[in-house]
C-alpha positions as CSV (number, residue, x, y, z in Angstrom):
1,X,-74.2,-308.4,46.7
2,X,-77.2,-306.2,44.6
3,X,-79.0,-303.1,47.0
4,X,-81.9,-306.2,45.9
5,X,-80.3,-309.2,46.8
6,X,-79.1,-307.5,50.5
7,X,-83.1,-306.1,51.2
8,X,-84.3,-309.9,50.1
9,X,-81.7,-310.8,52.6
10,X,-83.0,-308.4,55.2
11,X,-86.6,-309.5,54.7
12,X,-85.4,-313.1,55.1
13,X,-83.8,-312.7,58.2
14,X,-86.3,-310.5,60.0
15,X,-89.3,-313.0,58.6
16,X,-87.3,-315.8,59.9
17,X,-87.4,-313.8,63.3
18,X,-90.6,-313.1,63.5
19,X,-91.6,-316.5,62.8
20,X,-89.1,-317.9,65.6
21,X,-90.7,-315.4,68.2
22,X,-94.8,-316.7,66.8
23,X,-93.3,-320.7,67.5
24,X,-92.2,-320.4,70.6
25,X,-95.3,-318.5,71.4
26,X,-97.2,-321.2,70.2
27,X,-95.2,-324.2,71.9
28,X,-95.4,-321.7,75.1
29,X,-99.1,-321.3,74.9
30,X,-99.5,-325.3,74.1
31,X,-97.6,-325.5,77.7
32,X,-100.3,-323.5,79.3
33,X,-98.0,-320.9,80.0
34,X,-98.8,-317.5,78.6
35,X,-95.9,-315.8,76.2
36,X,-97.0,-311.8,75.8
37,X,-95.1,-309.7,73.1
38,X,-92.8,-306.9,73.8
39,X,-94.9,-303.9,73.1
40,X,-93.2,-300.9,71.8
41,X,-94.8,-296.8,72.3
42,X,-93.9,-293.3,70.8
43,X,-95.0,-291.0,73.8
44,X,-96.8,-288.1,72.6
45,X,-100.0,-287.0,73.2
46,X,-102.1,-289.5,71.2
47,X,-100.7,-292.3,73.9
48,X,-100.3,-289.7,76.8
49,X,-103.4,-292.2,78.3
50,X,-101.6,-295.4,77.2
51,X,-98.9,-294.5,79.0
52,X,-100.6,-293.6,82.2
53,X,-102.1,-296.3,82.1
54,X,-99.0,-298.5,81.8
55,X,-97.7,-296.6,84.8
56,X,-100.4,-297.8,87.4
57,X,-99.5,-301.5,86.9
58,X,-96.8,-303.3,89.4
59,X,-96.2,-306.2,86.6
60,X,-94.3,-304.1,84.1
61,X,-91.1,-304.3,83.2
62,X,-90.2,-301.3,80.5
63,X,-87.1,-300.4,78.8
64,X,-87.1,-296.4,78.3
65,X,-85.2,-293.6,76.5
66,X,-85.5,-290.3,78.2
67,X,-85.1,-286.7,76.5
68,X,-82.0,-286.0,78.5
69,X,-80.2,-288.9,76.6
70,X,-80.6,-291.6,79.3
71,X,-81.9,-295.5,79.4
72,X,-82.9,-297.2,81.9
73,X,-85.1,-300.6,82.3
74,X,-87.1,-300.7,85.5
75,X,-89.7,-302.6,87.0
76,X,-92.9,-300.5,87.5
77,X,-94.3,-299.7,90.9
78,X,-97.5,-299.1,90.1
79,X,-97.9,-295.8,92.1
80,X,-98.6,-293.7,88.6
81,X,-99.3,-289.9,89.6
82,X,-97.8,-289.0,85.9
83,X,-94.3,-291.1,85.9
84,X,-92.8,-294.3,85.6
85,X,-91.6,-295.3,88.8
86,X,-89.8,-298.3,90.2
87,X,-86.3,-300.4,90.5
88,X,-84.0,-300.8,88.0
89,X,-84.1,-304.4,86.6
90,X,-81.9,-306.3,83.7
91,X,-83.5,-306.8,80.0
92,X,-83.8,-310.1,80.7
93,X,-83.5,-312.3,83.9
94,X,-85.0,-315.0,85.3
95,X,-86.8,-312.4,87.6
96,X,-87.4,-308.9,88.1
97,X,-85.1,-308.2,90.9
98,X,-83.7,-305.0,91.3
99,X,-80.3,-304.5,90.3
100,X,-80.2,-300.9,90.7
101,X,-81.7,-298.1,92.4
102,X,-85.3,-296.7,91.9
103,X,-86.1,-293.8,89.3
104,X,-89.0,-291.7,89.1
105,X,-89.5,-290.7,85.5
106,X,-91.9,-288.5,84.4
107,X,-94.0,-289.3,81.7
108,X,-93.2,-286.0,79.6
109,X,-89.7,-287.4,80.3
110,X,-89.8,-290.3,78.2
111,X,-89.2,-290.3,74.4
112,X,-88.9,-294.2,73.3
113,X,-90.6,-296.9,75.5
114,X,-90.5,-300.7,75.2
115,X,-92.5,-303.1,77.4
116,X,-93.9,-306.0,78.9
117,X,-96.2,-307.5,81.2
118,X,-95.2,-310.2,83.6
119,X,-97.8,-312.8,85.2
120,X,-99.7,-311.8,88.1
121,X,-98.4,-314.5,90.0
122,X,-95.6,-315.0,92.4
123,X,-93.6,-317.7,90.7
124,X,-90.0,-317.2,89.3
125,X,-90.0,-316.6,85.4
126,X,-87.6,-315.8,82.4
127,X,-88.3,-312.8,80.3
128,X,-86.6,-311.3,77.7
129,X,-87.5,-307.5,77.0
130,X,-87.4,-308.0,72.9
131,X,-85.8,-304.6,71.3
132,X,-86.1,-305.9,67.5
133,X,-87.8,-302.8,65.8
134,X,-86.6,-299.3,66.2
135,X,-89.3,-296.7,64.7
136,X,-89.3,-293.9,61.9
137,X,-90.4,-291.0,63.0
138,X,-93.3,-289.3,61.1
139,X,-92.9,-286.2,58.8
140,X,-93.8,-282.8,60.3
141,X,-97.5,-282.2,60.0
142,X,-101.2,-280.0,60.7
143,X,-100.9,-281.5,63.9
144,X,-97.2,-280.4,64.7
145,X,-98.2,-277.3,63.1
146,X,-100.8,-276.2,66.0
147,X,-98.3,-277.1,68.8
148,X,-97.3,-274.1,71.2
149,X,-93.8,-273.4,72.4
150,X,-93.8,-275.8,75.1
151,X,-94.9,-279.0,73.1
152,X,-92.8,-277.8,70.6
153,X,-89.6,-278.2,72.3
154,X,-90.3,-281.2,73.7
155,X,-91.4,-282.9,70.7
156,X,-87.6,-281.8,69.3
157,X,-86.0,-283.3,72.8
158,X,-88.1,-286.6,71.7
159,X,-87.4,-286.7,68.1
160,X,-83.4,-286.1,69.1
161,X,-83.5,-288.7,71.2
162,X,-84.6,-291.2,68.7
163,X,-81.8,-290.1,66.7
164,X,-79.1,-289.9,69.2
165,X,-79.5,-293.5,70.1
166,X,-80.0,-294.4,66.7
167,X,-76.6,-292.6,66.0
168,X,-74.9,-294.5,69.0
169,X,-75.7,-298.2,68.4
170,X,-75.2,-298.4,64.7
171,X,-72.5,-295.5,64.0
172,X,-73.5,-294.5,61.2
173,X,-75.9,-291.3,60.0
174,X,-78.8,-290.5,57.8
175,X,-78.7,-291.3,54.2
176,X,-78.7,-288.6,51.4
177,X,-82.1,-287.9,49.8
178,X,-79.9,-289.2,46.7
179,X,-79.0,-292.3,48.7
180,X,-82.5,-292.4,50.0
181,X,-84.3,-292.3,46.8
182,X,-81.8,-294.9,45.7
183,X,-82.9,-297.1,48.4
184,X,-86.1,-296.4,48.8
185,X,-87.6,-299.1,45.9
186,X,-85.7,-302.1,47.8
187,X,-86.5,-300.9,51.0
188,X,-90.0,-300.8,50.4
189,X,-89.9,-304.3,49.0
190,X,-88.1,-305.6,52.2
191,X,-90.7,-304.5,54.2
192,X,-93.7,-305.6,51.6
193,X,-92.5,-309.1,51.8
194,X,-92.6,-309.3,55.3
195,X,-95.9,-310.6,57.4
196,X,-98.4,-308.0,58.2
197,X,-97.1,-307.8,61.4
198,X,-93.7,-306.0,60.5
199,X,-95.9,-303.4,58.3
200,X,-98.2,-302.6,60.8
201,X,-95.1,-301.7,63.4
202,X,-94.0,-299.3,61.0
203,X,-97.4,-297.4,59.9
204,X,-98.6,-297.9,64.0
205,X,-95.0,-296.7,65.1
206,X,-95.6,-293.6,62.6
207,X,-99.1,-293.2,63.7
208,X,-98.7,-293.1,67.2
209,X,-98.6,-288.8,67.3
210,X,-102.0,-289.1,66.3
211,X,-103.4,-291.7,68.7
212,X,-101.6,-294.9,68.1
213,X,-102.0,-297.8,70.2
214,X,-98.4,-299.6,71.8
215,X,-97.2,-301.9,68.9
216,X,-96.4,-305.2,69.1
217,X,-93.1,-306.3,68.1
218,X,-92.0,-309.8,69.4
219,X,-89.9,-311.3,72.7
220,X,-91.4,-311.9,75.8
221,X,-91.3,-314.6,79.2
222,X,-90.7,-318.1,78.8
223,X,-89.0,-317.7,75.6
224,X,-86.0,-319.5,74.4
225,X,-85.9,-318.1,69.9
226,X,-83.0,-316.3,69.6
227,X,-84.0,-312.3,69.5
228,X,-83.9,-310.5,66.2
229,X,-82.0,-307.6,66.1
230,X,-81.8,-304.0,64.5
231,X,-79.7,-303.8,61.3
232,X,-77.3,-300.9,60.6
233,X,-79.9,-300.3,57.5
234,X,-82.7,-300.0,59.6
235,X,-81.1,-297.5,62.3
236,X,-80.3,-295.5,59.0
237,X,-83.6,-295.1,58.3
238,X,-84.7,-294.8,61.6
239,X,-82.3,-291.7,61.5
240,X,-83.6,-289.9,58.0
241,X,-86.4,-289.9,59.9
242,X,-86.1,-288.8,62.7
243,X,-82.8,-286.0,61.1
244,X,-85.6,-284.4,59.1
245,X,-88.2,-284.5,62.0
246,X,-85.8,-282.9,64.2
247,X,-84.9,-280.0,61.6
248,X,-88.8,-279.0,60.7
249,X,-89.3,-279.1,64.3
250,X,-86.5,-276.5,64.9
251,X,-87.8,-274.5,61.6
252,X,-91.1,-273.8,63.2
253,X,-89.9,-272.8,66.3
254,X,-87.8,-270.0,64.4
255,X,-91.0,-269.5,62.9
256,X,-93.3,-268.6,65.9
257,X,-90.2,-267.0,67.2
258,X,-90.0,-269.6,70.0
259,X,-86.9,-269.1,72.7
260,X,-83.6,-270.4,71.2
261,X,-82.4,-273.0,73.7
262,X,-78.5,-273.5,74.6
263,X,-76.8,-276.6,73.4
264,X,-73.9,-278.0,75.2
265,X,-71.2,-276.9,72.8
266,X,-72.3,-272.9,73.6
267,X,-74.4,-271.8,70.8
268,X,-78.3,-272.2,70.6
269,X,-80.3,-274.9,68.9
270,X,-81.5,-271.7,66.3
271,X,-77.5,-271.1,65.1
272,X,-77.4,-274.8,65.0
273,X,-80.6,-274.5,62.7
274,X,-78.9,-271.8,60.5
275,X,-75.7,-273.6,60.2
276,X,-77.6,-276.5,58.5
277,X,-79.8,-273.8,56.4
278,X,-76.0,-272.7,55.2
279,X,-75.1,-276.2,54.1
280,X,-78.1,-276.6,52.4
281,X,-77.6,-273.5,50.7
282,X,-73.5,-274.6,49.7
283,X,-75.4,-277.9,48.5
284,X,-77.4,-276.1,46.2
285,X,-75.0,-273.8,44.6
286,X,-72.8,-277.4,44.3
287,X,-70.1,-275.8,46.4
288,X,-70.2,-279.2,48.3
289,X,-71.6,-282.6,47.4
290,X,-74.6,-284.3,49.2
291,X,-72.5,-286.4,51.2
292,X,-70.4,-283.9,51.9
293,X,-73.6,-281.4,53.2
294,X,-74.8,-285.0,55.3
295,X,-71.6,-284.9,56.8
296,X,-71.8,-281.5,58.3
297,X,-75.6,-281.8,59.4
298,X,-74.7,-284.7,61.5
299,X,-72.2,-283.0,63.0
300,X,-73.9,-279.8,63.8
301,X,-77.7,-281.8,64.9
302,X,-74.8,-283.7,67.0
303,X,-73.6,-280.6,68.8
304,X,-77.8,-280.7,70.4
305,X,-77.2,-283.9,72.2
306,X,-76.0,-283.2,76.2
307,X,-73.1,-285.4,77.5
308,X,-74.4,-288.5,78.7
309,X,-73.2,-291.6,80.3
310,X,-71.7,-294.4,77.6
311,X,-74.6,-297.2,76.6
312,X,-74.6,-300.4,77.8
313,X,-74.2,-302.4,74.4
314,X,-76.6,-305.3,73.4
315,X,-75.8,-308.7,74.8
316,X,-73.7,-311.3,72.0
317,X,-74.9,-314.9,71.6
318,X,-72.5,-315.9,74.2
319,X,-73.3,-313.4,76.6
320,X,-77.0,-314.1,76.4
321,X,-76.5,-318.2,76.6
322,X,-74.1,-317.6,79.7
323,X,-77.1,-315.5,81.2
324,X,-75.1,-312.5,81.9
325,X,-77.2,-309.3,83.7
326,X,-76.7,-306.0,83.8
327,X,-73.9,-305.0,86.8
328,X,-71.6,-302.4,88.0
329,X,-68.4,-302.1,90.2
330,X,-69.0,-300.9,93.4
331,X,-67.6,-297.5,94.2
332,X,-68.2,-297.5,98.2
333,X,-66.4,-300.8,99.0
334,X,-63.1,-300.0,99.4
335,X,-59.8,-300.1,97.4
336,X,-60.5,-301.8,94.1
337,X,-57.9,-304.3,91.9
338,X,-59.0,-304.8,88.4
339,X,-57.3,-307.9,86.4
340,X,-57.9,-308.2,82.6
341,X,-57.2,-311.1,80.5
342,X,-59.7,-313.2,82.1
343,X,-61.6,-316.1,80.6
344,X,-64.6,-316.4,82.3
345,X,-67.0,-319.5,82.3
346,X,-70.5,-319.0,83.9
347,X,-71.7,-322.2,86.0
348,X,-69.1,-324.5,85.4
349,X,-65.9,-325.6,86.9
350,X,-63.9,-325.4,83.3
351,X,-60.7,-327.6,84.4
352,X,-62.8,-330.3,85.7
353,X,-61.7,-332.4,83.0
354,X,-59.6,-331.3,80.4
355,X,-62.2,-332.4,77.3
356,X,-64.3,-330.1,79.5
357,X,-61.9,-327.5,79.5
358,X,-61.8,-327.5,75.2
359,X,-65.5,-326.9,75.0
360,X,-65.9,-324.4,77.6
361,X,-63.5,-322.5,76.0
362,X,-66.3,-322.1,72.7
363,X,-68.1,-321.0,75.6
364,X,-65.8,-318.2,77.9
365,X,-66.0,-314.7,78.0
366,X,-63.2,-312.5,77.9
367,X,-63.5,-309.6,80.1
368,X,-62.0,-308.0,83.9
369,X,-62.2,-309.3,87.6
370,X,-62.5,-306.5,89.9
371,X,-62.2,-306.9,93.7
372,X,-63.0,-304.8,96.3
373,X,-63.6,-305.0,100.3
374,X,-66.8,-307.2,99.9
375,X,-67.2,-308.6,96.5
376,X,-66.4,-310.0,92.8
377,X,-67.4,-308.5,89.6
378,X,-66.9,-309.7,86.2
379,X,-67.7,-307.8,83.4
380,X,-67.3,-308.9,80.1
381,X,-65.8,-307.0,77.0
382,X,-65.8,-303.9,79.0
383,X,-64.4,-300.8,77.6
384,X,-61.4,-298.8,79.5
385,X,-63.0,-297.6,82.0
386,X,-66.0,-298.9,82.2
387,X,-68.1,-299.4,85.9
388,X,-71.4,-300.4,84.7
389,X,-72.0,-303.5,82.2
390,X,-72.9,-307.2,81.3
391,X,-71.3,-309.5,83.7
392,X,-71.9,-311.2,86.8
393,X,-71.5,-310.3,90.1
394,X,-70.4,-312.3,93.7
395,X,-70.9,-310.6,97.3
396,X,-68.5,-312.3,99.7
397,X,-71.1,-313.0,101.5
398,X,-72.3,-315.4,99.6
399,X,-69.2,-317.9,98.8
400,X,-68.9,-320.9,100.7
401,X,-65.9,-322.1,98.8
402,X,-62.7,-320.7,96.7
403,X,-60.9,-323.7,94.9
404,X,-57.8,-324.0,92.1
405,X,-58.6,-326.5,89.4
406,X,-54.9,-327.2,87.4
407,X,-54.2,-329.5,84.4
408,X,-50.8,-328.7,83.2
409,X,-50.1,-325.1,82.5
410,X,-53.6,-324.2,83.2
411,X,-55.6,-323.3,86.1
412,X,-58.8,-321.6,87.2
413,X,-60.3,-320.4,90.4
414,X,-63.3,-322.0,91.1
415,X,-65.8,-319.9,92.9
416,X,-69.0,-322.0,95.0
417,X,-71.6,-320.1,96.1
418,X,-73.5,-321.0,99.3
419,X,-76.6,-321.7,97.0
420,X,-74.6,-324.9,95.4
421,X,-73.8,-322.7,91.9
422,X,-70.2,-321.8,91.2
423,X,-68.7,-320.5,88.2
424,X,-65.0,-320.8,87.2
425,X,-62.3,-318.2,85.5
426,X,-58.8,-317.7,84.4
427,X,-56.0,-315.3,83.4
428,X,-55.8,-316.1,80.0
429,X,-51.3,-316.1,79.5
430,X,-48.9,-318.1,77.3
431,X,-47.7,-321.1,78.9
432,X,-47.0,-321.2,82.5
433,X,-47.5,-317.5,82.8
434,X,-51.2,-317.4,83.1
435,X,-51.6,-320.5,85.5
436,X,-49.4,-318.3,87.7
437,X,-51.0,-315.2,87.6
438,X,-54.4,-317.1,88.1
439,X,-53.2,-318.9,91.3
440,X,-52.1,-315.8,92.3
441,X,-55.3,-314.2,91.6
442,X,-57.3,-316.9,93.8
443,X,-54.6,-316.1,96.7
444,X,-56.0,-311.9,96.9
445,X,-59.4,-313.3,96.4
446,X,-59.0,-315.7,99.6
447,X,-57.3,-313.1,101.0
448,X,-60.0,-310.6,101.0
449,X,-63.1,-313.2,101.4
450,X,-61.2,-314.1,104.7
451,X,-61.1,-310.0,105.8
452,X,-64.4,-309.3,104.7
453,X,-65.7,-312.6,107.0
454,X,-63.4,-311.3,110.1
455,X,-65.1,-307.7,109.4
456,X,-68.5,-309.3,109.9
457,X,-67.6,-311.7,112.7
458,X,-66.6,-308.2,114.4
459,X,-69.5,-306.1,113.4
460,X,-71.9,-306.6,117.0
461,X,-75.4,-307.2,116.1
462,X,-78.1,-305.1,116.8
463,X,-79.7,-303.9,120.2
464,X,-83.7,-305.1,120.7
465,X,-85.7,-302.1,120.2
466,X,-86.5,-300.5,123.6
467,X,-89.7,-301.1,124.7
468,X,-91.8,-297.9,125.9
469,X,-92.9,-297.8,129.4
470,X,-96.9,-298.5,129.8
């Protein structure tokens, strides 16, 4: 396929995306049930007031980068005083209960923020925190030019940041400026043929250093359109951007003589700086080629980012129709046993008929079981190793019943909850091996279900408060 033919392509599929998200909004609104966008900010100081603003409101649910390479989705509290502060909720649930701890982030912390704003109203709603733009960063200006030290640094910690998740969920790295010129004609046609919409989150995502407002860029409650998402040729751009935003940054703090900071590999972010100026240099006496120079800037603006905890990937079509949520394997409940191969099928009982059984299996996720002294988690496609994820989880507490469905060489444990839901799973083996293993399986889970009940038979409930004497 023609550079042409794949932007037309592009421009197709992000149209088609945008006018999925402006449908349901209509058919929402023709409900009488109000649909708001995911809105999507560049802190700086042109929406330092935006932002506080955002934080004194208790109906906001925001998905946030951090300059210390973190993410986090919470729930805001409302409380303000210069921070985002509240629970940690999923991207999209049928509510916004917590599912982690609460944060306190302050608002200098943040470097990427996406958001939306539930009803004020009690009632139980789905909402979807929509993550279908990611923004260019705008070239080094006057503006940048009259920053001190201080705004300085954190303005590279923000631009970083942009790239470093940029660099994680696509892979890839900056084009060339010969790849970008290129590029740039068909690019720019993509986004021309798109509604105004899709232009204005570009120039408004670009503008937002000098007082941009929070963009809108699609998703939000009640809806059912599947969400657009970021193409590998977007994040690419998103990180030409943001490479050359964090190299002039650097460049004029050599040039007030600003303090070098360390970087995590033991140099400084100025001998990082200098090692690019050398490649540069090598590039212009042709002593390497352009890709070759690209290669080595990655690598060295690389050597800036700080270790950080591995990102909880986006949801697949499966994953989001089985209504997965964020979770993570407890640490503090005792010994844990982890079983792979499973086949997992979210709210249904897979072997209760075997015609069942063929269509739920277009429907499973593959993933682990873990176990521990008090509950069941299932997390789905994890990597080795990995605690926190998309999956489901089961307190003991909760399970009324633990039942075998079979049908030949197959079986699955069948897991009721006391609320009337259950969901089903498997050890996915050849032949007779896997209806063993499973059966086996649903044995330790009984097993430890029956501990954890005797535990809290035994635990003696608490003595009434003393009362003082008069």
């Amino acid at each position: 396929m023609s550079a042409t033919a794949t932007a037309a392509s592009n421009a197709c599929q992000i149209a088609r995306a945008l006018l999925l998200t402006l449908l349901v909004s209509a058919d929402a609104m023709a409900k009488g049930v109000a649909a708001p966008l995911t809105y999507m900010v560049l802190p700086s100081q042109g929406t330092a007031a935006a932002l506080e603003g955002l934080s004194r409101k208790s109906t906001v649910v925001a998905h946030v980068l951090t300059v210390d390479r973190r993410e986090y989705v919470l729930r805001l509290d409302g409380s303000g005083d210069g921070a985002f502060s509240g629970p940690q909720v999923a991207l999209e649930s049928d509510s916004a209960a917590p599912i982690g701890p609460a944060v306190r982030i302050p608002l200098t912390d943040l470097a990427l923020v996406y958001y939306l704003e539930l009803p004020a109203t009690d009632a139980a709603v789905h909402y979807r925190l929509s993550q279908a733009r990611y923004p260019q960063l705008p070239a080094v200006g006057a503006a940048e030019k009259a920053f001190d030290c201080g705004t300085l640094s954190l303005e590279v910690e923000r631009a970083a940041t942009i790239r470093w998740y940029a660099r994680h969920q696509s892979g890839s790295q900056a084009y060339t400026d010969h790849q970008a010129r290129v590029l740039h004609t068909e690019h720019g046609l993509a986004i021309a043929g798109l509604v105004v919409l899709t232009v204005v989150v570009l120039a408004a995502a670009s503008g937002g250093y000098g007082g941009g407002t929070p963009v809108p860029i699609g998703g939000g409650f009640g809806s059912t359109a599947e969400p657009a998402s970021v193409s590998v040729q977007t994040y690419r751009w998103a990180l030409t951007a943001a490479d050359r935003r964090e190299v002039a940054l650097l460049e004029l703090e050599r040039d007030r003589s600003c303090e070098a900071h360390p970087t995590p590999a033991g140099s400084t972010d100025q001998q990082v700086l200098a090692a690019i100026a050398a490649t540069h240099t090598a590039l212009t006496a042709q002593r390497i080629s352009d890709l070759e120079q690209m290669n080595q800037q990655t690598a060295l603006l690389d050597q800036l980012d700080p270790p950080s905890p591995p990102f909880v990937r986006a949801a697949t079509d499966r994953e989001r129709e089985a209504q997965v949520s964020m979770v993570r394997i407890p640490t503090d409940e005792g010994a844990a046993a982890t079983h792979g191969s499973i086949l997992w099928f979210q709210g249904a009982d897979a072997l209760d008929n075997f015609r069942h059984y063929q269509a739920a299996l277009g429907r499973a996720l593959r993933g682990t079981v873990t176990l521990t002294d008090r509950s069941l988690t299932f997390l789905s496609d994890p990597e080795e190793g990995q605690t926190l994820g998309l999956g489901a989880q089961i307190p003991y507490s909760d399970i009324s019943s633990i039942t075998v469905s079979t049908f030949v060489a197959n079986a699955t444990v069948v897991v009721t909850r006391r609320d009337g839901k259950l969901d089903s799973f498997q050890i996915h083996g050849a032949l007779g091996a896997g209806r063993t293993r499973t059966e086996a399986l649903a044995d330790e889970l009984r097993a430890r279900v029956r501990a954890a009940q005797q535990v809290a038979a035994t635990v003696p409930e608490a003595a009434p408060a003393a009362t003082a004497r008069p």
